[in-house]
DOVEX-967210 format. One line per field, with one value per residue (C-alpha): z, y, x negated. Coordinates in steps of 0.02 Angstrom, whole numbers, plus 50000, padded with zeros to 5 digits. Each point is the difference from the previous one (the first is absolute). Example, Ala and Ser with C-alpha at 12.3 -4.5 7.8 and 13.67 -1.06 7.14 Angstrom:
BEGIN
z <- (50390_49967)
y <- (49775_50172)
x <- (49385_49931)
//
This chain:
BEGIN
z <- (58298_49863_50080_49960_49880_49914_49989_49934_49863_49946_49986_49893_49872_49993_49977_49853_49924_49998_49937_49883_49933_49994_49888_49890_49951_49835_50005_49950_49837_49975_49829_50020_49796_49928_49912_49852_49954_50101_50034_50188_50110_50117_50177_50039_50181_50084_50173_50132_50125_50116_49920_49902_49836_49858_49817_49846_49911_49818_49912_50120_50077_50193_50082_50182_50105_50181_50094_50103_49820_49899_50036_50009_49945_50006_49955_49912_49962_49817_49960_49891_49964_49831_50010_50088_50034_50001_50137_50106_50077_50165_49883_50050_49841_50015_49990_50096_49949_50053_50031_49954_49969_49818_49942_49918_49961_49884_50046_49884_50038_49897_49949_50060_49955_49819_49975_50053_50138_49915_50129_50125_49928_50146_50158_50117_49943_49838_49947_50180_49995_49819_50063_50145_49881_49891_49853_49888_50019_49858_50056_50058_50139_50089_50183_50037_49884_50062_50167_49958_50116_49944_49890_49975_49830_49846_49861_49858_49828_49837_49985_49907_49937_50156_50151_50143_50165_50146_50164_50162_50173_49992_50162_50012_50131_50105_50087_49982_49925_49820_49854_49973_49853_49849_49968_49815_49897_49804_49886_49830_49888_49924_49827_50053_50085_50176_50096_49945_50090_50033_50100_50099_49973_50042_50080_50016_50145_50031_50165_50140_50057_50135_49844_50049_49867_50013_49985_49844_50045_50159_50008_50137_50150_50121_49978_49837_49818_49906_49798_49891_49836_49917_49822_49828_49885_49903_50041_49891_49905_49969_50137_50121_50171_50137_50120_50144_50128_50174_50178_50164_50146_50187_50148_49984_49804_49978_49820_50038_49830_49831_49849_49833_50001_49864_49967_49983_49886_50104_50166_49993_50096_49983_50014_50029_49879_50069_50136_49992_50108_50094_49948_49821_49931_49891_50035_49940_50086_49965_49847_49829_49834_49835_49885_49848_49972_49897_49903_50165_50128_50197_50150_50113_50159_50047_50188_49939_49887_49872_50061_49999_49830_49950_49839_49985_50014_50128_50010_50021_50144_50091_49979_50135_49918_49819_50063_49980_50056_49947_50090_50024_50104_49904_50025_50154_50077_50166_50078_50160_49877_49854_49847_49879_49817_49893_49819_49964_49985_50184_49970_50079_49912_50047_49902_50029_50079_50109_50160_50024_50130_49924_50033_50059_50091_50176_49896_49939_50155_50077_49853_49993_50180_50032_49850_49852_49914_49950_50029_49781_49975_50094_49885_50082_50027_50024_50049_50012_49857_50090_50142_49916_50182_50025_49976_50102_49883_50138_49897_49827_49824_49833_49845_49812_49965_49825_50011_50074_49894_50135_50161_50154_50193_50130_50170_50172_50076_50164_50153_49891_50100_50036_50053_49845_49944_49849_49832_49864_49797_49890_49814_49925_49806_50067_50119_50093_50005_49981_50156_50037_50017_50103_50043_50172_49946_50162_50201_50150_50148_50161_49905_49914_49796_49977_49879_49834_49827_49833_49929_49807_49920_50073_49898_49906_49856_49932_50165_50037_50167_50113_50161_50156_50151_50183_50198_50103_50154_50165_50012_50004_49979_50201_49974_50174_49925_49868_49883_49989_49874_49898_50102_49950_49802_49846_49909_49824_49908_49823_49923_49823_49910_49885_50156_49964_50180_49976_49859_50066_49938_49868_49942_49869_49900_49902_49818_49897_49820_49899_50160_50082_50172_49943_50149_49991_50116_49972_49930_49851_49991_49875_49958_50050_50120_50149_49968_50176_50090_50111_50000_50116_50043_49928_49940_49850_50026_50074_50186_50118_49955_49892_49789_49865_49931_49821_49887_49857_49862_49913_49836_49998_50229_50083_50093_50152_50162_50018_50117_49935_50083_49979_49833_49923_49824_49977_49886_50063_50180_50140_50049_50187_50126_50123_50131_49917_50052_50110_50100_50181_50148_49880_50047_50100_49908_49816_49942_49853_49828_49896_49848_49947_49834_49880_49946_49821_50040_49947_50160_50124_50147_50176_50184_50161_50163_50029_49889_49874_49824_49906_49946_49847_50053_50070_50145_49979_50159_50020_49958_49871_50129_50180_49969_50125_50062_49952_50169_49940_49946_50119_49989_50062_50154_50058_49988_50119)
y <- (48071_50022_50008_50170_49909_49924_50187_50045_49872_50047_50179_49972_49893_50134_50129_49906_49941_50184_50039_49894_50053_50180_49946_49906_50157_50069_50155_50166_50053_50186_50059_50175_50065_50138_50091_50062_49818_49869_49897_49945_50128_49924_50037_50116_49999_49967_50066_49955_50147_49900_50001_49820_50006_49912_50005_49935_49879_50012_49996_50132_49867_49984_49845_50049_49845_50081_49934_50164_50064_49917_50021_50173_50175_50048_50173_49990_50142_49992_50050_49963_50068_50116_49984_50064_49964_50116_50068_49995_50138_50022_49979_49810_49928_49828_49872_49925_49812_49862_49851_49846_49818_49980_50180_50130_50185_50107_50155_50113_50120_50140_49982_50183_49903_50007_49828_49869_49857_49810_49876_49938_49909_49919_49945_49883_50014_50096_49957_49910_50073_49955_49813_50027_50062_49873_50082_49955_50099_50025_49940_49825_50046_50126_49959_49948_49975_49924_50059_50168_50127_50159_50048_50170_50102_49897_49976_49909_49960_49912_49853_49824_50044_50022_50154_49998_50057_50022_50101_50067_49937_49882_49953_49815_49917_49909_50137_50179_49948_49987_50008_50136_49927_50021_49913_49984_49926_49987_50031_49976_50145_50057_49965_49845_49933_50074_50096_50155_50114_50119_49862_49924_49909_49811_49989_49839_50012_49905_49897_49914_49842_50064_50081_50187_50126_49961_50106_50032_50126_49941_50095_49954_50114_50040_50109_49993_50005_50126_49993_50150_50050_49852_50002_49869_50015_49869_49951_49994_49826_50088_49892_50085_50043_50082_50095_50106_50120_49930_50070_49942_50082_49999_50084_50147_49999_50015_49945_49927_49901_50032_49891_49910_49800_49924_49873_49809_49914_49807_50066_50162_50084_50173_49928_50145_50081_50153_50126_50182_50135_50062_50183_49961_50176_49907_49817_49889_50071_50020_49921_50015_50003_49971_50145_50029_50149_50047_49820_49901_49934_50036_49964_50135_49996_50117_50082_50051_50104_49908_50056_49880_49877_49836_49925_49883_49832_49891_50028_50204_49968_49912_50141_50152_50083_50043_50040_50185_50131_50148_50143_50168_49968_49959_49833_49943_50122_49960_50070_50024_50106_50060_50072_50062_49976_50160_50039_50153_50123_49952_49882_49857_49833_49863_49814_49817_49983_49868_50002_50125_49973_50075_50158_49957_50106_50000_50022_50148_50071_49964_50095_50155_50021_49987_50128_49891_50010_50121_49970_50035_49874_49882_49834_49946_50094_49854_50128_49990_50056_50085_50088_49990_49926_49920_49788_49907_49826_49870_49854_49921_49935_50087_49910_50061_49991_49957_50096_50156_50013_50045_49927_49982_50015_49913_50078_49988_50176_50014_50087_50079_49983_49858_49922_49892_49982_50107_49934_50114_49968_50124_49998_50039_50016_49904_49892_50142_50132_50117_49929_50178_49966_49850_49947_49928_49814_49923_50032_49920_50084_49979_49842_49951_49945_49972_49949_50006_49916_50003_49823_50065_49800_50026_50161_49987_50107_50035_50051_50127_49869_49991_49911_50003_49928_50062_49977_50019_50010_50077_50044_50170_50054_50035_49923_49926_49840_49897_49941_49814_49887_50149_50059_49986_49924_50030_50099_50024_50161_50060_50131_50060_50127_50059_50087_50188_50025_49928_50134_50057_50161_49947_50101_50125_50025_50173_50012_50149_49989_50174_50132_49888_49896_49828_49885_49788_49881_49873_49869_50128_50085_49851_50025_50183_50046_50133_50174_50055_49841_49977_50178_49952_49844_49960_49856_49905_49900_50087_50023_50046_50208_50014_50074_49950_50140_50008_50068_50120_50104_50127_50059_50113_49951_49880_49839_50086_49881_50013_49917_49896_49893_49835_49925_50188_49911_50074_49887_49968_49914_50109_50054_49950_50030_50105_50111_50134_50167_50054_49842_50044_49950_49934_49872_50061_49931_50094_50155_50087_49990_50174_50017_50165_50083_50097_50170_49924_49848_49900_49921_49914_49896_49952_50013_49945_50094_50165_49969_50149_50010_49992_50164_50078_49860_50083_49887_49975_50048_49869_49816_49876_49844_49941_49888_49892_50073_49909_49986_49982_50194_50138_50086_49867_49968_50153_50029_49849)
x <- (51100_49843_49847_49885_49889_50149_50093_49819_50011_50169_49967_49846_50104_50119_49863_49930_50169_50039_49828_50016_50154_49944_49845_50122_50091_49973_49912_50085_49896_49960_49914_49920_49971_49915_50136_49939_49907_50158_49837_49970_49898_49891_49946_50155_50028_50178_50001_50132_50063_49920_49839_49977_49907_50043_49889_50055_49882_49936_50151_50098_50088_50030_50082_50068_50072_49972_50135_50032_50053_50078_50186_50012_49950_49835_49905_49836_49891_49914_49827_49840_49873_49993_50215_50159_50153_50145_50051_50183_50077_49903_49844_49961_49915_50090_50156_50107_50006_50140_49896_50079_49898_50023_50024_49895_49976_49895_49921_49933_49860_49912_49824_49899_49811_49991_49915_50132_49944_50018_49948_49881_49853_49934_50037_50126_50222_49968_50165_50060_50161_50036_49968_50116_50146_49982_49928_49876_49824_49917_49811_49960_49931_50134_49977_49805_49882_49824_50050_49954_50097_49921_49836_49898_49954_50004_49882_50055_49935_50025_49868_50026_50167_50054_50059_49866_50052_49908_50021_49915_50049_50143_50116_50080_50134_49885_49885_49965_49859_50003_49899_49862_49894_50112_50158_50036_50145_50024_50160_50030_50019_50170_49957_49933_50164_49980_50161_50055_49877_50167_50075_49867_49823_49974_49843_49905_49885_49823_50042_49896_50036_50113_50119_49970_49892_49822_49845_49920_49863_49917_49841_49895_50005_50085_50184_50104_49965_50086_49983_50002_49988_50061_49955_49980_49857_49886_49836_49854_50070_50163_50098_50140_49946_50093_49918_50013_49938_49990_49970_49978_50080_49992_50084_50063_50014_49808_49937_49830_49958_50067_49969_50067_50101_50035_50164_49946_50125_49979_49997_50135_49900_49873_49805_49862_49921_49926_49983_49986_49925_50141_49924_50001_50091_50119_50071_50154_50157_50192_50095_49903_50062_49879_49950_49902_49909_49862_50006_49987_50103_49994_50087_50080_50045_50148_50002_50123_49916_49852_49846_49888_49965_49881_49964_50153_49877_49966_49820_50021_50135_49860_49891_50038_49871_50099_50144_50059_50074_50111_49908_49932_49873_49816_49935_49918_50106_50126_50131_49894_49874_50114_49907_50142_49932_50027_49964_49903_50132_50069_50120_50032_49937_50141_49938_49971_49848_49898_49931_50130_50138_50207_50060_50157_50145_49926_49823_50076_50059_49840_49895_50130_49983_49820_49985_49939_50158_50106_50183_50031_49841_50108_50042_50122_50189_50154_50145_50179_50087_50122_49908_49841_49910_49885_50017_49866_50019_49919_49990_50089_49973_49994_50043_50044_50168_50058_50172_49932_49846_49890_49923_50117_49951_50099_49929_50029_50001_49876_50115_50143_50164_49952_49826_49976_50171_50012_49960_49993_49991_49882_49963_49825_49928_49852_49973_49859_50152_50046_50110_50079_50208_50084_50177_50058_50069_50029_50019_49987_50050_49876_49944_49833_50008_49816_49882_50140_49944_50097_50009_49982_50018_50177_50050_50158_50058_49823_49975_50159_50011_49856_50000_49895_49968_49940_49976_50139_49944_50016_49821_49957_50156_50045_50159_50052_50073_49959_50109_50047_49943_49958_49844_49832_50055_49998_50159_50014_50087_50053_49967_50108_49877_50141_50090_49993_49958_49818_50000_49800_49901_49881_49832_50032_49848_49978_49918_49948_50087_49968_50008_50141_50007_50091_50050_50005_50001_49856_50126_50056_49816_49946_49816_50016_49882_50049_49952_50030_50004_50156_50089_50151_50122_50185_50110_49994_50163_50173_50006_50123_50046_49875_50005_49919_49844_49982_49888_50038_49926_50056_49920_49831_50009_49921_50114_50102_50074_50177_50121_50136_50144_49989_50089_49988_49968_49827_49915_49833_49977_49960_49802_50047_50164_49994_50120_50089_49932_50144_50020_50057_49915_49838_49881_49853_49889_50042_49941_50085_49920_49970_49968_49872_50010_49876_50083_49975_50108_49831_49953_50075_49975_50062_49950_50105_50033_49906_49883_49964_49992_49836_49944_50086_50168_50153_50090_50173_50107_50110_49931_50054_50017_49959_49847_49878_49847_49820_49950_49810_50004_49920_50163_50085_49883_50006_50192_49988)
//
């Protein structure tokens, strides 16, 4: 007879002999693609019936070696985030799979976001089921790199040749304590022999002696330091200096000291260089971008929008007291004691000014509200293009983009459908607006995608490809569970400007030639100045249903809009593209555009919506095209 312990012995053997065998069996490999691109689609869930969640990992893949099933049939429901997956029948959006060690299945699934998803940047099994199917990742790093399991909102920059990365509060394995003083990693540059930024980005992180990502901006005090405003200008002696914003924060996300670090070369660390008064009306904040205006160079700093500016040297940045604002409020003014500025006739005097704090969105609000404002006097209108409501843009970057010719926003939207998991894409003549028309890009259902920032030094195509980066995370979001691996990282999209369905309204500026209203967009206005300012929105590229409005003349009239069809033959390109008049079911947020008439055919000039003609103008009934509002007009405001 074997004794109890001995029975107890035997049955553990077996238990790990058949444990062990189960681990030994190759996993069945599933590859989830977008199906317009064929490339991989991460963080697609795979749901059992029973409730068991599998995602796929940076390249789509998904290796599944459970030993309850492999062997036989199993049902798995499909879903991400911005995509769907056909559905069956009985309307389950899923597949059945047969689950064999060794075998494999593609899925295919149809991208709704417009922007596609690439990869995980950061984090613990970025590629860990690429590793466990035996394939080849494309990083060096594709399972943990400096024991970095998760990071917050990135800042990055291009100093000494080389990417500079650095991130809020970072988790690792080994507690749930982490790091809250500034992580930060370097990469090389594409041109300069670094990874195709489409397929991943080898970060090389600065380490403590224990191997995991070490602080680089330990300000003293107590709580975390969070960097800001990260930025690269020359100092007096012409040498490169990167600098940044920093703050200190306690319990329960109180700022309580706000000043400027600077990055030393020997130590790869941020050393102090300055600290502000935490009421100072304009500070370092958000992702910056370099401008010249006027003859000289500044630094903004985008929230999203670029409101606040500093002489682009390392001696102004040190100096709260230059920087400036863009603001209607006089100087010395505050938002707890407003003074609008106005110019003698009324208006309302919007500028760069000092000792002056921005006039943002919730500025805005604020101004309207308490009367100061009125709602046309407003600066600031990001709509959708379709709807033509409101977009509350939380935070973002804005960067000029070669291919488009203009300055591009990517912009987290502040409780859309989702509490901060909308990110929209606008276009803008200058970099101060006007910021009227924006297009939904991606979507995260009851999940958080904070804090996004175009990466313009990876733009491809002379910049038809853009990509950026933001926080997945649960936070915020009330999402019950967070998701795997994938919360609280960073996750990188791309964006192809040449789709028609980014096709935005663009300002269409009036000018007076002879008795005649002419219409350009700024791009084709040349050294033209507007007559009339922006008269209304429309296309200047084909979108989806839209026709292409020409202009003609005919002898002894002045130039006359008419609609054409795209490829009509006409020889000169289009003034703008727009809907054709009798479009069914239009967008709310066109109006028709009329044209009015002299009786002696002599003048002749257009107005949208209700608007009548000028005196001595006949309207036409019936309008020549569906056109975009210019939600900065009177009219406009109060039709809303």
């Amino acid at each position: 007879m074997i004794s109890s312990p001995m029975r107890a012995i035997i049955f553990g053997a077996a238990l790990a002999i058949g444990a062990t065998a189960f681990a030994a069996e190759t996993p069945f490999v599933v590859t989830v693609v977008d199906e317009a691109t064929g490339r991989g689609v991460p963080l697609v869930e795979l749901r059992t019936v029973n409730d068991v969640s599998f995602f796929t990992d940076s390249a789509g893949v998904l290796a599944i070696d459970d030993p309850e099933l492999l062997g036989r049939k199993v049902f798995f429901t499909v879903r991400s985030h911005g995509y769907e997956f056909p559905p069956d029948g009985f309307g389950f959006r899923g597949k059945a799979l047969e689950l064999t060690a060794g075998g494999t299945a593609k899925l295919a699934i149809k991208r709704v976001n417009l922007a596609e998803r690439l990869y995980r940047v950061t984090g613990g099994g970025i590629y860990r089921d690429s590793v466990r199917a035996g394939m080849k990742p494309p990083i060096k790093e594709p399972l943990l790199n400096a024991q970095v399991f998760g990071s917050d909102s990135v800042v990055n920059a291009v100093y000494g040749g080389k990417l500079r990365w650095f991130w809020g509060d970072t988790n690792r394995p080994s507690y749930p304590l982490g790091n809250f003083n500034v992580p930060g990693a370097t990469s090389e540059l594409p041109q300069n022999g670094g990874l195709d930024p489409e397929k991943g980005i080898d970060l090389s992180y600065f380490v403590d002696d224990a191997g995991f990502a070490k602080p680089t901006c330990k300000m003293p005090g107590k709580g975390p330091t969070w960097i800001t405003g990260l930025s690269v200008v020359s100092d007096s002696s012409g040498r490169e200096t990167m600098l940044a914003g920093y703050m200190k924060v306690e319990a329960p996300l109180k700022v309580y000291e706000r000043g400027l670090v600077r990055w030393n070369d020997e130590r790869n660390e941020f050393e102090h260089v300055a600290m502000f008064p935490l009421d100072a009306p304009a500070l370092p904040d958000g992702h910056t971008f370099v401008y010249e205006e006027g003859g000289k160079k500044y630094v903004y700093f985008c929230t999203p929008l670029p409101l606040v500016r500093v002489a682009a040297t390392a001696e102004a940045m040190a100096d709260v007291n230059v920087y400036e604002a863009f603001t209607c409020l006089t100087a010395g003014s505050r938002m707890d004691k407003p003074a609008v500025e106005r110019g003698d006739d009324g208006s309302v005097r919007y500028g760069w000014k000092r000792n002056a704090p921005p006039v943002g969105v919730k500025e805005q609000d604020q101004l309207i509200k308490a009367g100061h404002l009125k709602p046309h006097e407003a600066w600031h209108f990001l709509r959708d293009r379709a709807t033509g409501k409101r977009v509350s843009a939380h935070a973002g970057s804005v960067y000029w983009n070669e291919f488009r010719r203009r300055w591009v926003m990517i912009a987290v939207e502040y409780f859309g459908t989702s509490a901060l998991g909308e990110v929209w894409y606008a276009e803008s003549d200058t970099p101060l607006g006007p910021w009227c028309y924006a297009a939904k890009i991606v979507t995260h259902e009851r999940y958080s995608f904070y804090n996004p920032k175009q990466h313009p030094y990876f733009d491809k195509d002379g910049g038809r490809r853009i990509l950026f980066e933001g926080t997945y995370a649960q936070t915020f979001s009330g999402a019950p569970v967070a998701t795997p691996r994938y919360d609280y990282n960073q996750m990188m999209y791309k964006l192809d400007l040449e789709d028609r369905r980014l096709a935005l309204p663009a300002p269409v500026y009036g000018f007076d030639d002879g008795g005649a209203m002419r219409f350009a967009t700024r791009q084709a206005a040349g050294a033209r100045q507007p007559w009339q300012g922006v008269v209304f929105f429309a296309l200047d590229r084909p979108g989806a249903g839209t026709v292409p409005i020409h202009e003609e003349r005919s002898a002894g009239e002045p130039p006359r809009l008419v609609a054409g069809k795209e490829g009509d033959g006409r020889r000169k390109e289009p003034v703008f593209y727009a809907l054709p008049a009798d479009t069914k079911s239009p967008l709310d947020a066109t109006v028709g555009l009329f044209e009015c008439v002299s009786d002696d055919g002599k003048r002749r000039v257009c107005v949208t919506g209700d608007t009548p003609a000028p005196q001595g103008l006949t309207r036409a009934e019936s309008p020549v095209c569906l056109v975009w509002r210019n939600p900065k007009s009177p009219a406009s405001q109060a039709a809303k």
